[in-house]
C-alpha positions, -999 to +999 in steps of 0.1 A: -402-325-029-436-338-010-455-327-043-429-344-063-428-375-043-469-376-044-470-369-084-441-395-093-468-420-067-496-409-082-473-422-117-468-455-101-506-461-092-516-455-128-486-469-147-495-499-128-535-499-123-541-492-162-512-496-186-496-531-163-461-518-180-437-533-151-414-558-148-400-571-114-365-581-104-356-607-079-327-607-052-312-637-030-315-632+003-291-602+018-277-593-014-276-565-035-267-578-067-293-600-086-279-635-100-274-651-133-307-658-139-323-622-129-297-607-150-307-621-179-343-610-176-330-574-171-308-575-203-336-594-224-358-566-208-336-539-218-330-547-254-365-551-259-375-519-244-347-496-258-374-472-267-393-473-241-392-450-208-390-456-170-412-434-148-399-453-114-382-479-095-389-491-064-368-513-044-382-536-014-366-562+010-381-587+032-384-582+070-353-600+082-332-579+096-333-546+115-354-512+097-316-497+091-302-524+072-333-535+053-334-497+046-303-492+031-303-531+014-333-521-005-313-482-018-285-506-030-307-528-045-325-498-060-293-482-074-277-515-088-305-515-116-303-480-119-268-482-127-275-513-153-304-492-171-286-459-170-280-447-201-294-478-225-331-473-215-350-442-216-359-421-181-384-395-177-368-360-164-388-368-131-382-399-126-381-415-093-363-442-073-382-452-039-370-480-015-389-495+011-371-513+029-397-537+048-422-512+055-445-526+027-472-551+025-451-583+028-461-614+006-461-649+027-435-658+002-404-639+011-387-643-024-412-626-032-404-593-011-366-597-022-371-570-057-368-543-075-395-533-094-394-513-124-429-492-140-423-477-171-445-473-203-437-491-237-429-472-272-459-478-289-480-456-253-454-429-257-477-409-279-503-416-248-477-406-221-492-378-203-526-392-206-515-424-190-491-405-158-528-385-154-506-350-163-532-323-174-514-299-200-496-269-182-517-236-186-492-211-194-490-184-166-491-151-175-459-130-182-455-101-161-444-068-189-422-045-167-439-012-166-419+012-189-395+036-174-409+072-169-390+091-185-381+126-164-390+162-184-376+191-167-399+219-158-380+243-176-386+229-213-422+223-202-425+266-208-455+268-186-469+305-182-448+328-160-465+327-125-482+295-134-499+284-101-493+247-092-531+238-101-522+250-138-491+233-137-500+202-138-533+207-161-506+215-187-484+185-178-480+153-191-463+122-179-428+126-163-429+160-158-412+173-134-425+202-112-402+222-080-430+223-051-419+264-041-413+273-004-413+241+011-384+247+035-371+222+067-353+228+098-311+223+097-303+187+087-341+177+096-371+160+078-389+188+100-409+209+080-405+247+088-443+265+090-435+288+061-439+251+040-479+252+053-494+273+021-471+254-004-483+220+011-521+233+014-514+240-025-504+206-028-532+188-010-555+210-030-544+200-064-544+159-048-581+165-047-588+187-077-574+156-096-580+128-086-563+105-106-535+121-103-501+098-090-472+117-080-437+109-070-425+127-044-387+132-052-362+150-029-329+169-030-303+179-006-275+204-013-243+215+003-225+182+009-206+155-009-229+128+000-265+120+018-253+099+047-284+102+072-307+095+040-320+132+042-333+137+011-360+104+014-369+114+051-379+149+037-401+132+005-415+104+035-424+138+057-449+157+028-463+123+021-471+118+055-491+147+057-508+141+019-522+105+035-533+127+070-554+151+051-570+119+035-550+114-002-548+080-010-509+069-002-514+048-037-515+081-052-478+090-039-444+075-043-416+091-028-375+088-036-346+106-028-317+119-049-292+130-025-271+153-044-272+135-074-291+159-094-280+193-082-290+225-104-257+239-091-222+221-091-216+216-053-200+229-037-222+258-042-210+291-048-232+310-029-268+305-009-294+315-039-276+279-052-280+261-029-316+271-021-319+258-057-303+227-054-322+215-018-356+213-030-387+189-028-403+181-065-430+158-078-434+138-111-465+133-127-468+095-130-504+091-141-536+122-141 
């Protein structure tokens, strides 16, 4: 609103200082309502100027009287020609009404501090309109293109080489492919990972470095219940990233998300504990190499 209040000034100053396109309207004293006389100005005004646009009216009162009442006097005074104009004289999308009250450098005369005054610029500047408010032509911002959606490629239709270490893996991937991260085990409804996990993770951190340009998304999956209440499955992903960024990969590199049990191998409940190995497992998706 400040910046508003500053522009639609700034619009006053120039409408004023260079194009002189206003036309002031006097009240009697203490009244909101302009008299016979005033009211023909306006409507000879207005059917003169049905093409033209307002940019602002200002309203002003002289200093009899208290701050309050002078205040609201000039809103009144303000909103009467508003409601006059309205609708039979053109109004820019911004424009502004501003009252004053007394707080404005008060002529000797006080008739003369009794008005409304209105700025606005004739048909024949309209082609000139921005040029005369000073408005510089908007610079289009840039659009923002949401990245495309990855899609996922199961590791099984990938047919990598039987025994395929992690390393060749992912030499042979492409983006979205998925690929299970092997013996990476954690303690009983923990994000603690079991010391088995070590070589699997070493693997990992190994491969972080062997490319680096490669992004990952660590993705994890729990198994053996209905739903992920404590959020086990994201912990778990959060835990091998943790240690990825402590043996110095870049934690730009690596995203991490957890599935729950929304993408079990095995319908749960499971029917035995070779499923639900399967199902609770930590895999990365190539995002960029």
């Amino acid at each position: 609103m400040k910046k508003l209040f500053s522009i639609l000034f700034f619009f006053v100053v120039l409408v004023a200082a260079n194009a002189q396109q206003q036309i002031s309207l006097f009240f009697d004293s203490n009244r909101h309502e302009i008299n016979v006389v005033e009211l023909k100005r306006l409507t000879d005004w207005m059917n003169a100027n049905k093409d033209s646009k307002i940019v602002a009216i200002n309203g002003y009162t002289d200093e009899d009287g208290t701050n309050g009442f002078n205040d609201t006097l000039a809103k009144k005074r303000v909103n009467f020609i508003y409601n006059k104009i309205k609708g039979i004289v053109p109004i820019r999308d911004d424009f502004k009404t501003r009252s004053f009250g007394e707080n404005f450098q008060q002529s000797k005369t006080k008739a003369e501090n009794r008005k409304v005054t209105i700025y606005y610029i004739q048909a024949k500047d309209l082609a000139r309109e921005d040029e005369i408010l000073g408005i510089k032509p908007k610079v289009a911002e840039p659009v923002e293109v949401e990245p495309a959606e990855i899609v996922p490629i199961e590791e099984e239709t990938m047919n990598f080489p039987e025994g395929a270490s992690l390393e060749e893996k992912i030499g042979l991937s492409k983006k979205g492919t998925l690929i299970r991260l092997n013996d990476i085990n954690f303690y009983l409804n923990s994000f603690a990972l079991m010391p088995t996990s070590k070589p699997a993770i070493d693997e990992l951190v190994y491969v972080m470095r062997k490319f680096p340009k490669l992004k990952i998304e660590l993705q994890g999956h729990i198994c053996c219940v209905n739903k992920d209440v404590k959020n086990l499955s994201t912990d778990r992903a959060k835990q091998v990233k943790r240690i990825l960024v402590s043996e110095g990969i870049d934690s730009n590199r690596v995203t991490v998300k957890g599935f729950g049990v929304s993408k079990p191998k095995h319908p749960i409940p499971e029917q035995n504990e070779a499923e639900a190995a399967r199902n609770r497992r930590v895999e990365i998706m190539v995002l960029d190499k």
